[in-house]
ROZA-867871 format. One record per atom (N, C-alpha, C): residue number from 1; residue in three letters; chain; atom name; x, y, z. Coordinates in Angstrom, 1 decimal. Atoms other than C-alpha are relative to their C-alpha. Layout:
N
(NUM; ala; A; CA; (X; Y; Z)),
...
This chain:
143
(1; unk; A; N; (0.3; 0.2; 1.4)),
(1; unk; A; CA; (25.6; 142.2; 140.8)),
(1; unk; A; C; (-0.1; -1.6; -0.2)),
(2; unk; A; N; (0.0; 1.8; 0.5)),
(2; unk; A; CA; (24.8; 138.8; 139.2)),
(2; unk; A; C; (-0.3; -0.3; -1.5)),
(3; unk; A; N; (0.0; 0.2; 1.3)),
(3; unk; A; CA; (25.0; 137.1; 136.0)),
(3; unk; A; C; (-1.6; -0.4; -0.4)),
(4; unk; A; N; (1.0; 0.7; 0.1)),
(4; unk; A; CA; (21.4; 136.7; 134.7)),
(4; unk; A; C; (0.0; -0.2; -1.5)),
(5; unk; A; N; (0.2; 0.7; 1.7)),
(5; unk; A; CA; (20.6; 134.6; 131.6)),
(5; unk; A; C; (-1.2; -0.5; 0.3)),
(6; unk; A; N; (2.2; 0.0; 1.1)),
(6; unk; A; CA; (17.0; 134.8; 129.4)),
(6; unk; A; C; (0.4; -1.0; -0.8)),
(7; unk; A; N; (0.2; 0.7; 1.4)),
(7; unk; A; CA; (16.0; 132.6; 127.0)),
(7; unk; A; C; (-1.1; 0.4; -0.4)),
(8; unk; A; N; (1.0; 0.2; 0.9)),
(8; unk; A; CA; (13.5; 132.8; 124.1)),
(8; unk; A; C; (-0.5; -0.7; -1.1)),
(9; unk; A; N; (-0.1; 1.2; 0.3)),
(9; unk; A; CA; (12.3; 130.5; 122.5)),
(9; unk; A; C; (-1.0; 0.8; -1.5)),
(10; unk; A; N; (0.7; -0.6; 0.9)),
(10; unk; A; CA; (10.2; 133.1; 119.9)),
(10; unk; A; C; (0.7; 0.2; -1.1)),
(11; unk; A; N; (-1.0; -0.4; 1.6)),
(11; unk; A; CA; (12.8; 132.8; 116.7)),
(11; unk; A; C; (-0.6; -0.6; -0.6)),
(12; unk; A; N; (0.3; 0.7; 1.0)),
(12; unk; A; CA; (12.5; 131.3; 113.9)),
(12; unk; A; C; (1.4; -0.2; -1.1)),
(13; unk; A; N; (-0.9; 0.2; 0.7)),
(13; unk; A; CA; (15.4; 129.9; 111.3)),
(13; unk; A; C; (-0.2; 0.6; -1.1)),
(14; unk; A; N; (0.0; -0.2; 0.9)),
(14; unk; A; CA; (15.9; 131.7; 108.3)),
(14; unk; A; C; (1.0; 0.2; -0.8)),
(15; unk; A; N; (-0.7; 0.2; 0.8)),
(15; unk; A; CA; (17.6; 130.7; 105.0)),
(15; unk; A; C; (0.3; 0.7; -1.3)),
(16; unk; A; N; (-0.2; -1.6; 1.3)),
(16; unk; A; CA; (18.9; 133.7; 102.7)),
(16; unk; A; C; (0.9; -0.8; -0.9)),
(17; unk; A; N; (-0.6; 0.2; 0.7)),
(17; unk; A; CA; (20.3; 133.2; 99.7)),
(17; unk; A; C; (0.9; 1.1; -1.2)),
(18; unk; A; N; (-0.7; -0.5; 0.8)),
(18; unk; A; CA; (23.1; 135.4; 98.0)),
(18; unk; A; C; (-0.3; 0.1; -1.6)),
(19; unk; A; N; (-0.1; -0.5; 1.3)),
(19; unk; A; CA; (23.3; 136.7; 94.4)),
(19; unk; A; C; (1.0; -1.0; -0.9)),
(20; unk; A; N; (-0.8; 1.0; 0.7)),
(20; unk; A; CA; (26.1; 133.8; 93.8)),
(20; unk; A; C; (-0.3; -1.0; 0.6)),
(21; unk; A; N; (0.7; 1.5; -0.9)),
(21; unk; A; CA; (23.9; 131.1; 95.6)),
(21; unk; A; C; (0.3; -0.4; 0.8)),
(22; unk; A; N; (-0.3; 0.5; -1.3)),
(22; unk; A; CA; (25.4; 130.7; 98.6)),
(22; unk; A; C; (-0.8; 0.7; 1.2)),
(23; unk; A; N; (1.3; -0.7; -1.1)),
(23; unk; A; CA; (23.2; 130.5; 101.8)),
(23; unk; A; C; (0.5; 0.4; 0.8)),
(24; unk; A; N; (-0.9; -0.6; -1.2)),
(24; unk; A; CA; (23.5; 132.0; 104.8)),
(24; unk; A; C; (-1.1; -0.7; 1.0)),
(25; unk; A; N; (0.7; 0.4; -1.4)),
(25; unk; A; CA; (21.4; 130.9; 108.2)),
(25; unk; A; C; (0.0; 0.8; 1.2)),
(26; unk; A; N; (0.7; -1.0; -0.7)),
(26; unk; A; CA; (19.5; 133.2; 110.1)),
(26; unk; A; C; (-0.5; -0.4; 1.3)),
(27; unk; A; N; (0.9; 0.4; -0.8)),
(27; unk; A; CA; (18.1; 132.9; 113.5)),
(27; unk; A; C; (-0.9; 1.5; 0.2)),
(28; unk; A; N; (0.2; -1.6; 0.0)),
(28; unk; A; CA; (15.6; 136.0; 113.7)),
(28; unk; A; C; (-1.5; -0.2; 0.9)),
(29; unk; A; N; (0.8; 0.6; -0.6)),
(29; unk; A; CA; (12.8; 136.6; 116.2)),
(29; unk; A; C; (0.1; 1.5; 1.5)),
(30; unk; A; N; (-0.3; -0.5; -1.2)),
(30; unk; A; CA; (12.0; 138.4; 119.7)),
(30; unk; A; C; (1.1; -0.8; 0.6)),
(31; unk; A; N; (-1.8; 0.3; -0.6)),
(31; unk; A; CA; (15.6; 138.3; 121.7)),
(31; unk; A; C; (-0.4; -0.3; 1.7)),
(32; unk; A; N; (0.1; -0.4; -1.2)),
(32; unk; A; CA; (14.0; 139.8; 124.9)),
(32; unk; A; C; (-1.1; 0.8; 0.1)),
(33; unk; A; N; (1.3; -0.4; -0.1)),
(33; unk; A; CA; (10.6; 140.9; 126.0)),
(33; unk; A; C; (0.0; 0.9; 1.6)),
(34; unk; A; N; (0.3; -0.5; -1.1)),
(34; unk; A; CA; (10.0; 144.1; 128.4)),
(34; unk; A; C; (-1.4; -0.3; 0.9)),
(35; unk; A; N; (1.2; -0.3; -0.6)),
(35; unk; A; CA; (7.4; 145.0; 131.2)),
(35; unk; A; C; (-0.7; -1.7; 0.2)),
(36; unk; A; N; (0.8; 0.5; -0.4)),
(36; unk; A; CA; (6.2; 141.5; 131.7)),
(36; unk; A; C; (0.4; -1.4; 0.5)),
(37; unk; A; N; (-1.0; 0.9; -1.4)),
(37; unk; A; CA; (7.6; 138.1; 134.4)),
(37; unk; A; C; (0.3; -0.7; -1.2)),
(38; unk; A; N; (-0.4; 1.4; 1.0)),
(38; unk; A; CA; (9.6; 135.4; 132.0)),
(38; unk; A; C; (0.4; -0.7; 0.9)),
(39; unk; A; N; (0.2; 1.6; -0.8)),
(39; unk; A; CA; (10.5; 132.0; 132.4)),
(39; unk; A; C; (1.0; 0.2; 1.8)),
(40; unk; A; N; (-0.8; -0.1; -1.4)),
(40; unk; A; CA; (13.0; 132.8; 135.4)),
(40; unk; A; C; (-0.6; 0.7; 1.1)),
(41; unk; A; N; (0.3; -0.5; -1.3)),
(41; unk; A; CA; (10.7; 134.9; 137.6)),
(41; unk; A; C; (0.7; 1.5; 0.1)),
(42; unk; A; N; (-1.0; -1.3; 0.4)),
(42; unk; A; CA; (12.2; 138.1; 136.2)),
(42; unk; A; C; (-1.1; 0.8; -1.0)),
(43; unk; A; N; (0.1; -1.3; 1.0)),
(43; unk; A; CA; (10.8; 141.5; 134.8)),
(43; unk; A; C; (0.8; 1.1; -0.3)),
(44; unk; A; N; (-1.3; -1.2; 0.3)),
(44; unk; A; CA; (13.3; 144.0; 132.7)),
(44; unk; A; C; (-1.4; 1.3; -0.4)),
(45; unk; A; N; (1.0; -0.9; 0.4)),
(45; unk; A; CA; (11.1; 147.6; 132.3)),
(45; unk; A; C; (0.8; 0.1; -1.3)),
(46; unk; A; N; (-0.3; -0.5; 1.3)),
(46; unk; A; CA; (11.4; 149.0; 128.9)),
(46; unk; A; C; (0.8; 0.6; -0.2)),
(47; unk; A; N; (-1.2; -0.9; -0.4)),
(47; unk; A; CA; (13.7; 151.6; 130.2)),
(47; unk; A; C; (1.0; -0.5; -0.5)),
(48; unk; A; N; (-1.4; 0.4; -0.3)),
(48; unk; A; CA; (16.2; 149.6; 131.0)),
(48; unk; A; C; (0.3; -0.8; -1.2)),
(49; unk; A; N; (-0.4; 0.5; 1.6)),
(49; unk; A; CA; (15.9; 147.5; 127.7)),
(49; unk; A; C; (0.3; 0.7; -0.6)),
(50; unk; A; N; (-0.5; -1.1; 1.3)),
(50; unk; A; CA; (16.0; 150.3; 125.4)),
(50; unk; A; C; (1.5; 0.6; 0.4)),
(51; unk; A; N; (-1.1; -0.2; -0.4)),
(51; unk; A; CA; (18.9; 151.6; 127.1)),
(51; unk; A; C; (1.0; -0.9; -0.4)),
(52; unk; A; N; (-0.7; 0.9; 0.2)),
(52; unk; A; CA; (20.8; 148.4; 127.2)),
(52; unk; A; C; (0.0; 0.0; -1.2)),
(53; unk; A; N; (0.3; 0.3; 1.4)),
(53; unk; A; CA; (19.9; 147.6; 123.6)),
(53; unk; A; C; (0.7; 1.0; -0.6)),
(54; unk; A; N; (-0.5; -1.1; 0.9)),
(54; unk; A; CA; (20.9; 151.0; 122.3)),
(54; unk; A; C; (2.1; -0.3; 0.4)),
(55; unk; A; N; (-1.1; 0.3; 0.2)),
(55; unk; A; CA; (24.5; 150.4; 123.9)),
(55; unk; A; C; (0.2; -1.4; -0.7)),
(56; unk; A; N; (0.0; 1.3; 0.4)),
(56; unk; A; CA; (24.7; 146.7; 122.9)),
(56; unk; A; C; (0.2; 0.1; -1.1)),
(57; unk; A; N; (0.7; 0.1; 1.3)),
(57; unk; A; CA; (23.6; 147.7; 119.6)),
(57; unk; A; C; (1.8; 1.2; -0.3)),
(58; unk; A; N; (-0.7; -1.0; 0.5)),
(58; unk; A; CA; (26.3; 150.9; 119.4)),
(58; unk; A; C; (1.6; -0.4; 0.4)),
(59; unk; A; N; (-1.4; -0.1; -0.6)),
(59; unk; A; CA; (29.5; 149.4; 121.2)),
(59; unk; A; C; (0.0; -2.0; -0.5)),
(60; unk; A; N; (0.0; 1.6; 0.8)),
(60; unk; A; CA; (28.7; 145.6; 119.6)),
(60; unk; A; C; (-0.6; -0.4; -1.4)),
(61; unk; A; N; (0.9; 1.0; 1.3)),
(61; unk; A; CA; (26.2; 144.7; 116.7)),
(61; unk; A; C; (0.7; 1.2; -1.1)),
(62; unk; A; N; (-0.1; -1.0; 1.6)),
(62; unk; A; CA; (27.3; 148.1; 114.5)),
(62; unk; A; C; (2.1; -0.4; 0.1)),
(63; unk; A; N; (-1.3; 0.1; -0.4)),
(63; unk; A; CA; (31.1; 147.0; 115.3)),
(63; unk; A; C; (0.1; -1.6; -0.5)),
(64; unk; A; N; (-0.1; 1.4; 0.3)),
(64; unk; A; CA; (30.4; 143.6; 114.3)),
(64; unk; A; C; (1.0; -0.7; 1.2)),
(65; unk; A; N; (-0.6; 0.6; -1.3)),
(65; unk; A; CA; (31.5; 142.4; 117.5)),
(65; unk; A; C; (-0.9; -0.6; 0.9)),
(66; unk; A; N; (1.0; 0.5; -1.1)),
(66; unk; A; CA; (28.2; 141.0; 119.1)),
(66; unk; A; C; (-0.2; -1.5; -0.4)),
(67; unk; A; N; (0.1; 1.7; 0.4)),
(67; unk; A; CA; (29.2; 137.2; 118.8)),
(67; unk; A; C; (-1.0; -0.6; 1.4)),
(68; unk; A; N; (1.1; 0.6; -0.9)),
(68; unk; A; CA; (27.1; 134.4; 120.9)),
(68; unk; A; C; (0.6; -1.3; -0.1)),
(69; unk; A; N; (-0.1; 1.5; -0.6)),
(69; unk; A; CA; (28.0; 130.6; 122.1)),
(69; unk; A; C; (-0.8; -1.0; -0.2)),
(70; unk; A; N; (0.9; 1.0; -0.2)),
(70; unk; A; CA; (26.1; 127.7; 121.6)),
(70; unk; A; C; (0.1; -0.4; 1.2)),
(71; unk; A; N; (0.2; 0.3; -1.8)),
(71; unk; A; CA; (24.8; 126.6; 124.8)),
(71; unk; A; C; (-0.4; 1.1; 0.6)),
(72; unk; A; N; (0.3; -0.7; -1.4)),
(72; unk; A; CA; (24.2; 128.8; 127.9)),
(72; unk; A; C; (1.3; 0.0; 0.6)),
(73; unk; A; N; (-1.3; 0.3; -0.8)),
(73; unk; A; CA; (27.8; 129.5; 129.0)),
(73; unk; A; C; (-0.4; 0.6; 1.5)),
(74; unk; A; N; (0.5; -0.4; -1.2)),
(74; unk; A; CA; (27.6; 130.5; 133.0)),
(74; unk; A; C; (1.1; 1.4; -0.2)),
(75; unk; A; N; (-0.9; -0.9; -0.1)),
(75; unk; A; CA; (30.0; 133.2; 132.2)),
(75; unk; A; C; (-0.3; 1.3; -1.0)),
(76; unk; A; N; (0.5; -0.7; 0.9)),
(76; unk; A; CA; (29.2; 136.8; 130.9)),
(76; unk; A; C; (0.9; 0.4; -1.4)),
(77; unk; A; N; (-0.6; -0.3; 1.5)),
(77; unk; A; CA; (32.1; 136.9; 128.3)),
(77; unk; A; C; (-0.1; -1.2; -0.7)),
(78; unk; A; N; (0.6; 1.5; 1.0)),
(78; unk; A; CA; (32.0; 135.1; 125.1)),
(78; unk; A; C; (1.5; -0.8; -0.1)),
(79; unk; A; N; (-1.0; 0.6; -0.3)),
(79; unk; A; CA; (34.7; 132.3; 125.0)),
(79; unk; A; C; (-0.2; -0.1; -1.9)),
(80; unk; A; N; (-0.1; 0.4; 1.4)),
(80; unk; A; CA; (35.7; 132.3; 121.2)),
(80; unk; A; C; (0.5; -1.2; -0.9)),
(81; unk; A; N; (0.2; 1.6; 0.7)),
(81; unk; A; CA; (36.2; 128.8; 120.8)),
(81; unk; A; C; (-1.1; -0.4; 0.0)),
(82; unk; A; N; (1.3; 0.5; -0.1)),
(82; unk; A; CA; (32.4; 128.3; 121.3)),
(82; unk; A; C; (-0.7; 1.0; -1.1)),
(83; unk; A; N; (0.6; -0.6; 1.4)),
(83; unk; A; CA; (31.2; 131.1; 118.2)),
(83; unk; A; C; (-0.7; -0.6; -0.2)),
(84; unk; A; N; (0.7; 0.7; 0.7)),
(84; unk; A; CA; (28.2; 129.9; 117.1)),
(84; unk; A; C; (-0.9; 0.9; -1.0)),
(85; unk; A; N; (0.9; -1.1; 1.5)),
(85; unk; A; CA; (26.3; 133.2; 115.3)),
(85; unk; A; C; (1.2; 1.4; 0.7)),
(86; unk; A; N; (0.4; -1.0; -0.2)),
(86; unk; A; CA; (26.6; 137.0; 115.2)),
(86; unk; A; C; (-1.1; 0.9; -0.1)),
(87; unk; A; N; (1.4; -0.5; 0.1)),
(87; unk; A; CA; (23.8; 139.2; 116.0)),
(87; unk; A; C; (0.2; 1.4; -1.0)),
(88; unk; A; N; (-0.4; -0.7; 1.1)),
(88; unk; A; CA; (23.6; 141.4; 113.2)),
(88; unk; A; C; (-0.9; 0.9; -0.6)),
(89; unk; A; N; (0.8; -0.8; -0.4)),
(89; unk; A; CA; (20.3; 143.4; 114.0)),
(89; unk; A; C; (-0.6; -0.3; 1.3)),
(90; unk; A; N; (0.5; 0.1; -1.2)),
(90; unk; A; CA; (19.0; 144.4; 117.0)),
(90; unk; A; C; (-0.9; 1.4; 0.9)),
(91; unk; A; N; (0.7; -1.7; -0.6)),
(91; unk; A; CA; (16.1; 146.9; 118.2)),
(91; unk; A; C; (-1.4; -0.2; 0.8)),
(92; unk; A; N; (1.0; -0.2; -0.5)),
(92; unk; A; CA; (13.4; 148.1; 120.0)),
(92; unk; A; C; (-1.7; -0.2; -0.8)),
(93; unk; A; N; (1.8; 0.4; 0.8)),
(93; unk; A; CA; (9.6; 147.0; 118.7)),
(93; unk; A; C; (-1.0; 0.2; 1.2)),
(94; unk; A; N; (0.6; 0.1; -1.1)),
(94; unk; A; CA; (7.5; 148.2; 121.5)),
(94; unk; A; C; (0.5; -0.5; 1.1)),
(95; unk; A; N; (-0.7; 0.7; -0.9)),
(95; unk; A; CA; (8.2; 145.5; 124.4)),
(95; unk; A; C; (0.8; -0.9; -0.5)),
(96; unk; A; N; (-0.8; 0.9; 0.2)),
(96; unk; A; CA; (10.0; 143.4; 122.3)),
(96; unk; A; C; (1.4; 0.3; -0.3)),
(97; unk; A; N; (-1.6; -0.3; 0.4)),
(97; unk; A; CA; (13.7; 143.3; 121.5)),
(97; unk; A; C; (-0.2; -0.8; -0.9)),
(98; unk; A; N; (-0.3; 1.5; 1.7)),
(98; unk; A; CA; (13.6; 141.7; 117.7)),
(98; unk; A; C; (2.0; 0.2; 0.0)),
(99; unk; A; N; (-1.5; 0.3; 0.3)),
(99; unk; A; CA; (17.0; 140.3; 116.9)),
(99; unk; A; C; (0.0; -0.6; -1.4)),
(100; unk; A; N; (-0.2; 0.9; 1.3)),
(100; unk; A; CA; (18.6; 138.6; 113.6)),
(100; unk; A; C; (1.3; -0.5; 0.3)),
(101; unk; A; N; (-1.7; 0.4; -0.4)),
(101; unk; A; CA; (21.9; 136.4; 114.3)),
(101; unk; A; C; (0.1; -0.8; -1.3)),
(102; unk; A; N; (-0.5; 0.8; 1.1)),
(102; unk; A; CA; (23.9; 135.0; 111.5)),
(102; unk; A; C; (1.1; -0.7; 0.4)),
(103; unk; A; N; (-1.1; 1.0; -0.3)),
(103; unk; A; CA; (25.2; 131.7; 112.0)),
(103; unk; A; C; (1.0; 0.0; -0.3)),
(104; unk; A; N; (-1.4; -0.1; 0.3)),
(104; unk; A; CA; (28.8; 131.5; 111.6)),
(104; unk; A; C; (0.7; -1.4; -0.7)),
(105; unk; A; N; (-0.4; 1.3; -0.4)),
(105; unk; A; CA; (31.2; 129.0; 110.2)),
(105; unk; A; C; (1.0; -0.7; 0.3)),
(106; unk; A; N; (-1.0; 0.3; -1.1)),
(106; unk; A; CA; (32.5; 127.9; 112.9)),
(106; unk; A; C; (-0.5; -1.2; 0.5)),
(107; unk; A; N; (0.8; 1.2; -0.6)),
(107; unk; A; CA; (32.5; 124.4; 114.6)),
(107; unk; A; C; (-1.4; 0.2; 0.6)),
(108; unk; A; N; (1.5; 0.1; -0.5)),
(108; unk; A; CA; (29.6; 125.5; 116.9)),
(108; unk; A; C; (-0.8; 0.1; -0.8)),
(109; unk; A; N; (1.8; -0.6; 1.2)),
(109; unk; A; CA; (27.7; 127.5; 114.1)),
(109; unk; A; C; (0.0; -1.2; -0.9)),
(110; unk; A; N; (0.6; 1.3; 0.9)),
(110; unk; A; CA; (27.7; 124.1; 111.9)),
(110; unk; A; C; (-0.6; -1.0; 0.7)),
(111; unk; A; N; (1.0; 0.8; -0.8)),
(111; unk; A; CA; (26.3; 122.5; 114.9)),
(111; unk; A; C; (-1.2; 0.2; -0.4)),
(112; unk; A; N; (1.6; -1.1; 0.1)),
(112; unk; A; CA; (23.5; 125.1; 114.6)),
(112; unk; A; C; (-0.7; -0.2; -0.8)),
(113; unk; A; N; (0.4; 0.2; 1.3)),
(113; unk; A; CA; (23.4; 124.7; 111.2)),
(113; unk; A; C; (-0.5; -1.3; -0.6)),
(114; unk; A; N; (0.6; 1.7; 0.5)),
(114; unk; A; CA; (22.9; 120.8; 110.9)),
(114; unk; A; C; (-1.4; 0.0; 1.3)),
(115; unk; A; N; (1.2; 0.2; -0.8)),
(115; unk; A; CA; (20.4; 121.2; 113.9)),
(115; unk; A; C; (-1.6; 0.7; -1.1)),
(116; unk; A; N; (0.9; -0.7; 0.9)),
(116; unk; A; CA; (18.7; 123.6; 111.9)),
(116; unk; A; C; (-0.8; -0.7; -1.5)),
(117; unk; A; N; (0.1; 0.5; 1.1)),
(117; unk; A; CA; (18.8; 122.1; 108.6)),
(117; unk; A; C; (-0.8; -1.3; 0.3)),
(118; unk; A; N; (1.1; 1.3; -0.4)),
(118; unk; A; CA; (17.4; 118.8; 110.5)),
(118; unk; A; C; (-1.3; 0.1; 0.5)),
(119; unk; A; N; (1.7; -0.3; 0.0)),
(119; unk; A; CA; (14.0; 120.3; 111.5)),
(119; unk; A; C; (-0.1; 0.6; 1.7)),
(120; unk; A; N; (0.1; -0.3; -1.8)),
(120; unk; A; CA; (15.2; 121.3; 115.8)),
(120; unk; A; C; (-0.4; 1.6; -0.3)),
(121; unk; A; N; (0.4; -1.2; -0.1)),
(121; unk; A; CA; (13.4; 124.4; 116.6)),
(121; unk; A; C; (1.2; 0.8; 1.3)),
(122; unk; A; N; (-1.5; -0.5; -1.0)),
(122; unk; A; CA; (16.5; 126.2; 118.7)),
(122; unk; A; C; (-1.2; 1.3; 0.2)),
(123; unk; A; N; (0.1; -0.9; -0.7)),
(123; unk; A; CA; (15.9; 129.2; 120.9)),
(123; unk; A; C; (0.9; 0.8; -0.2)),
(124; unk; A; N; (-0.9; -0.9; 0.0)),
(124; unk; A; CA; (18.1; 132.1; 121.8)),
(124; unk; A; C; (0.4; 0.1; 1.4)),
(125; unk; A; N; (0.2; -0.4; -1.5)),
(125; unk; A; CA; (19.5; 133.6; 125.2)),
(125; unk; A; C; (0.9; 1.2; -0.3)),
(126; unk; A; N; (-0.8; -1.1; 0.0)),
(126; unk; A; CA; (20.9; 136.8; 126.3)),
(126; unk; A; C; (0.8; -0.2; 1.5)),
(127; unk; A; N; (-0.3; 0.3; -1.4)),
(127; unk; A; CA; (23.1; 137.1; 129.5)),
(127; unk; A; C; (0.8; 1.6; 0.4)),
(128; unk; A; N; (-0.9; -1.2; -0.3)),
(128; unk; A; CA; (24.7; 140.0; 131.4)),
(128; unk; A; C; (0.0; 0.0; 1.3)),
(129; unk; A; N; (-0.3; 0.2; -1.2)),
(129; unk; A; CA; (25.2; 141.2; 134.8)),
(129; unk; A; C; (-0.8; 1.1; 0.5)),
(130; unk; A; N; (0.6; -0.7; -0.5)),
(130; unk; A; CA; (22.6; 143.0; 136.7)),
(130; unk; A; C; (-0.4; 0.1; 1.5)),
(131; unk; A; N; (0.4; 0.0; -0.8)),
(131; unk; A; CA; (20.9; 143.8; 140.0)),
(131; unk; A; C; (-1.5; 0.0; 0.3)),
(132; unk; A; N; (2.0; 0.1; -0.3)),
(132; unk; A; CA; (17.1; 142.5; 141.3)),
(132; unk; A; C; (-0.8; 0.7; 1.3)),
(133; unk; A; N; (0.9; -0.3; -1.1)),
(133; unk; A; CA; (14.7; 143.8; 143.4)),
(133; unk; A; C; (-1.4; -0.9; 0.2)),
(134; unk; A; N; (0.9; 1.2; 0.0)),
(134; unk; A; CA; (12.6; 141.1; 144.7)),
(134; unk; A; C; (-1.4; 0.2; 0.4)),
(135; unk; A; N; (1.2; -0.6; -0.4)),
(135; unk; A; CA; (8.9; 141.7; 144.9)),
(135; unk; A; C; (-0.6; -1.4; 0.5)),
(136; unk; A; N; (0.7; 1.5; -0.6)),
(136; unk; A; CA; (6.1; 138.8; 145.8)),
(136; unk; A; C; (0.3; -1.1; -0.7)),
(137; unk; A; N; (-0.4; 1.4; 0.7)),
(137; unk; A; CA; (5.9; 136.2; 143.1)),
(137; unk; A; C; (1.4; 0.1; -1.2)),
(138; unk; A; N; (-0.9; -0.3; 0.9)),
(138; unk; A; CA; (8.7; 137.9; 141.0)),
(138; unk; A; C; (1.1; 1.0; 0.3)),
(139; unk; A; N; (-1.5; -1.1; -0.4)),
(139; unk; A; CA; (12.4; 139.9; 140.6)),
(139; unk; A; C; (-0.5; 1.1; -1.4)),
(140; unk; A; N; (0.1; -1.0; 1.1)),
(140; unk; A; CA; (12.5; 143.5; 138.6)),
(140; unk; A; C; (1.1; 0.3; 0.3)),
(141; unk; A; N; (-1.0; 0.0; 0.3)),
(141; unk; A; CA; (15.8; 143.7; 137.4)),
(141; unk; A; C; (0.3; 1.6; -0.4)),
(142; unk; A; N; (0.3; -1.3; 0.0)),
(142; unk; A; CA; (17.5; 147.1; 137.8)),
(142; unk; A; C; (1.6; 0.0; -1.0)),
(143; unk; A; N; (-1.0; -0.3; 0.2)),
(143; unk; A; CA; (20.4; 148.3; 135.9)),
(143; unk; A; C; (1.5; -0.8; 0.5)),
C-alpha cells in the first residue's frame, strides 16, 4: 500500500453569510475526478470513488469528523494542530466528486481565510492509502 495524494485545483471560494451577519468561508468545487489520468499519472475508476466517497462521507463528513490540513502533509492522518477546514458535503456527480469545506477558526483556517480574502486562488487535496497497477503512460489505482 502507499500513501497517494491528488490535488484539484477546480474550487472556488465562497462567502456565506448567516441570519446574524456573520460569514463563513467556503471552499466548494470538484474534490476528485474519476475514469480519467490527473496530474500524478493516476486513474481512480468510478467504482472505487463512489465507494470510497460513500464511506468517507458515512464514517467522516455526516459525523462531522472529516477535518483537512493546510498544506500537503506526507502523512494519511490529520495532525490537529494543522485544522484548516471541514468538509461538510461530499458526493458523487457523474465522474466528479463535488466537495464543500468550511474553513475553520483555527490558526491554519485564518491562514486560508486571509489568503482567500486577499484574491489567492487555493486548491484542495485528498490523500489516503492505496494500491497501483501500472499500465504504459499511467497507474490505475485499486482499492
Amino acid at each position: 500500500m502507499k500513501l497517494l495524494v491528488e490535488s484539484s485545483e477546480d474550487v472556488k471560494a465562497v462567502i456565506e453569510e448567516d441570519a446574524n451577519g456573520d460569514k463563513a468561508h467556503f471552499l466548494s468545487g470538484i474534490f476528485m475526478q474519476a475514469e480519467q489520468t490527473n496530474k500524478n499519472g493516476r486513474i481512480y475508476t468510478l467504482p472505487i470513488l463512489e465507494k470510497e466517497t460513500k464511506r468517507y462521507v458515512d464514517e467522516k463528513v455526516s459525523t462531522q469528523r472529516a477535518l483537512g490540513e493546510l498544506n500537503h502533509p506526507a502523512d494519511p492522518s490529520v495532525n490537529l494542530e494543522r485544522v484548516s477546514h471541514m468538509i461538510t458535503e461530499l458526493n458523487v456527480d457523474g465522474n466528479n466528486i463535488m466537495g464543500k469545506a468550511k474553513v475553520l477558526n483555527t490558526p491554519c483556517g485564518n491562514i486560508v481565510r486571509g489568503l482567500v480574502d486577499g484574491g489567492v486562488k487555493l486548491g484542495v487535496s485528498s490523500r489516503g492509502v492505496g494500491s497501483l497497477i501500472q499500465k504504459q503512460d499511467h497507474s490505475i489505482v485499486r482499492n
